[in-house]
N, C-alpha and C positions, 0 to 999 in steps of 0.2 A: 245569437241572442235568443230565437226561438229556440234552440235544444238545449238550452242554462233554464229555458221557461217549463221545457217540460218536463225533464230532471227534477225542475223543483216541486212541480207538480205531482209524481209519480213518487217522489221522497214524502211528501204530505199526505199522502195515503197509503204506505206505508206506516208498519209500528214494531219498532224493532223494540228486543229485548236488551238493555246494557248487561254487557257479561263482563264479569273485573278477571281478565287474566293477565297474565307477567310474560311475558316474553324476553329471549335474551339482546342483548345489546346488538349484534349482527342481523337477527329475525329483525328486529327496529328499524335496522338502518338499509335491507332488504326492501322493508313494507314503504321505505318511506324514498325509495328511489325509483320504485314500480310505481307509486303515490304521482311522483312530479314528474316520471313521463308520460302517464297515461291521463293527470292533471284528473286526479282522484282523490278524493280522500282515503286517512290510511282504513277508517271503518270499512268504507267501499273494496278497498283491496283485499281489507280481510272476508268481507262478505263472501265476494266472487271466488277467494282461495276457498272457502268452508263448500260455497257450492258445487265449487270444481271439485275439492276431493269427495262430497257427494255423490256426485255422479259417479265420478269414476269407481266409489265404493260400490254401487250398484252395480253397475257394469260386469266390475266382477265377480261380485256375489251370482250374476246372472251366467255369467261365462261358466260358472265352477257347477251349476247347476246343471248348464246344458254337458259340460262335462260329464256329469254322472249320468246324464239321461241317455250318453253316445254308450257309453260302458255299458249299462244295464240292456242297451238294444243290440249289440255287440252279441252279449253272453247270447241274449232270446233270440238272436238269428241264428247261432251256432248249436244252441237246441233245438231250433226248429229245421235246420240243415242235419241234423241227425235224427229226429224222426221219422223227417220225409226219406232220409236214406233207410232208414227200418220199413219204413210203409212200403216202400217199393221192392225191398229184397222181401219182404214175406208176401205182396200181390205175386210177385213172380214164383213161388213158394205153391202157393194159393193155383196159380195156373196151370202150373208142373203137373201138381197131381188133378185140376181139373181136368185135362186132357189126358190125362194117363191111362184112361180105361180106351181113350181114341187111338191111342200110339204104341200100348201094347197088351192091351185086352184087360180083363176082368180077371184077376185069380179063380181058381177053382177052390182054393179055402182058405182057409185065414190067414197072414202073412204070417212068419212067427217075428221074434223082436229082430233078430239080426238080419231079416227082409226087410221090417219098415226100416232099419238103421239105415242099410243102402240106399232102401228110397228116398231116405230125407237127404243123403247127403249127398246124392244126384238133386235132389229138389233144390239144395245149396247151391249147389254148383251152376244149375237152370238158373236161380234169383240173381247171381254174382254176374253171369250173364246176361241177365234181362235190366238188371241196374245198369251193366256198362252201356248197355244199348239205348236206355233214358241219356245218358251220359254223350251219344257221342252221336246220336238222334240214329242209327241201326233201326233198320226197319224190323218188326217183328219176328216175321216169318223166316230169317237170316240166323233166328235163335235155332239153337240143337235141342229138337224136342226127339231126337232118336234116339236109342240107349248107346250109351258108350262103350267102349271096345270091353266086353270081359263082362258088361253089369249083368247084362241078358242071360247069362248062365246060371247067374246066383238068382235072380230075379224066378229065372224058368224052375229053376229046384225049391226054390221055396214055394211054386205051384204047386208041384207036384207032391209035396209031403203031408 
């Protein structure tokens, strides 16, 4: 008796809008057997269906949103996983030749181009190294900061020229 008291109480404040729509003869007979076992009216049951597919439209307006927000953080991780791989092959780039005056002196003059060509592409070779060693936690000093079998020849003649 009290929950018919406050049902009506809660319907009295309430201010619904009459909406005139047609439904077919099954949706009727649907609305009006969810009606008498849930001991609703059919307005009621339609209420609760409108709110329900409400939510649920939100829901997944919300789902499809977060959707796009996985994808777009996807792309930006997989750019930001390729420039940290750039940053750290030219730091090691960057070290090759800062130590290089340490591991095999100072030219005595100018390199010509197909000397710096070798040294860049030992300094490659160092970065591709110093990457895998980020990669697989290699301590530094395990890196080959000596010249490689052959370089030191071409390295030492382009000294001398």
């Amino acid at each position: 008796m009290a929950a018919k008291k406050t049902q009506a109480k809660e319907k009295a404040k309430r201010k619904f809008m009459p909406i005139p729509t047609a439904l077919s003869q099954a949706q009727l007979d649907d609305i009006d057997t969810i009606a008498k076992a849930e001991g609703l009216s059919r307005s009621e049951v339609i209420r609760r269906a409108v709110e329900a597919f409400a939510s649920n439209y939100k829901t997944d307006q919300l789902d499809q949103r977060q959707i796009q927000l996985e994808k777009r953080m996807k792309t930006m991780e997989t750019a930001l996983r390729a420039l940290l791989v750039k940053s750290i092959r030219l730091n090691g780039q960057v070290l090759y030749f800062a130590v290089l005056p340490y591991t095999h002196g100072l030219p005595k003059q100018k390199l010509s181009a197909k000397g710096f060509q070798l040294l860049y592409e030992k300094s490659a070779h160092f970065a591709s190294q110093f990457l895998e060693s980020k990669a697989t936690s290699k301590l530094p000093k395990d890196l080959d900061f000596a010249e490689q079998e052959g370089a030191g020849d071409e390295q030492g003649s382009e000294k001398s020229e």
